[in-house]
C-alpha positions as CSV (number, residue, x, y, z in Angstrom):
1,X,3.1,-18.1,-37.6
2,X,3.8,-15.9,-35.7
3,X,2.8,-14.7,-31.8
4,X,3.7,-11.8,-29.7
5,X,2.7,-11.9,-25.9
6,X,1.1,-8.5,-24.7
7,X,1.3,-7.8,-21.2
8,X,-1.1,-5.3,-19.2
9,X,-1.4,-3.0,-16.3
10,X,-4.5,-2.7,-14.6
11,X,-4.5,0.4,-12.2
12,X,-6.2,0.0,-9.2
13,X,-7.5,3.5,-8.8
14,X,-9.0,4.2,-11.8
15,X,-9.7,1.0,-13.2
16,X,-7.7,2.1,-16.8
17,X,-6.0,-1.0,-18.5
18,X,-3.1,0.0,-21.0
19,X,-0.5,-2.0,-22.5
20,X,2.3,-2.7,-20.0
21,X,5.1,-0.7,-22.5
22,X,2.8,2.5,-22.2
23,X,3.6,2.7,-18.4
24,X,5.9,4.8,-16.9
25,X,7.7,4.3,-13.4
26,X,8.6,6.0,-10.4
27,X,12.5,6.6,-9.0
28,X,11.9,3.9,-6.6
29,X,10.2,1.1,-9.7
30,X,6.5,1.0,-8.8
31,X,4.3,1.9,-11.6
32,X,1.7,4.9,-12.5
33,X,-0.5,4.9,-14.1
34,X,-0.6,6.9,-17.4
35,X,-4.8,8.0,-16.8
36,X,-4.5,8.9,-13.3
37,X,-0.9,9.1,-12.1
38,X,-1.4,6.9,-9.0
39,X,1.7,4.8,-8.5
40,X,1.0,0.9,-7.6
41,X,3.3,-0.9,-4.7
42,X,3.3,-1.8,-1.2
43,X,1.9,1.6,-0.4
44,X,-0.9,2.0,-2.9
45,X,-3.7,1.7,-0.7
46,X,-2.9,5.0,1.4
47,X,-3.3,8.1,-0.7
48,X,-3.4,6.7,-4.3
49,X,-0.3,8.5,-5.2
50,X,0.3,11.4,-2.5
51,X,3.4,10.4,-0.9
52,X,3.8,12.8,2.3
53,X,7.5,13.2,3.0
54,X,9.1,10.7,0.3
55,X,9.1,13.9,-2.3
56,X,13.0,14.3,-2.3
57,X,13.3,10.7,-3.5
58,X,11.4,11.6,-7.1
């Protein structure tokens, strides 16, 4: 018997849950979410994804 362990991502925006392989990431690592685009890290809290001045790194 078999078992295959599923991991997921929980955005904290939107509230969407999709499978952790169905996620894409930023330049940097962090997450976004594939409903709402907002990225998830140590910054997610001001502007759920609108990152003034970090552009040039994407």
């Amino acid at each position: 018997m078999s078992f295959e362990w599923v991991s997921y991502f929980e955005c904290t925006a939107c509230g969407g849950l999709e499978r952790a392989d169905a996620v894409g990431y930023d330049s940097l690592g962090y997450p976004e979410c594939p409903n709402c685009g907002t990225r998830t890290g140590p910054l997610a809290g001001s502007g759920h994804g609108t990152w003034t001045g970090s552009e040039a790194l994407d």
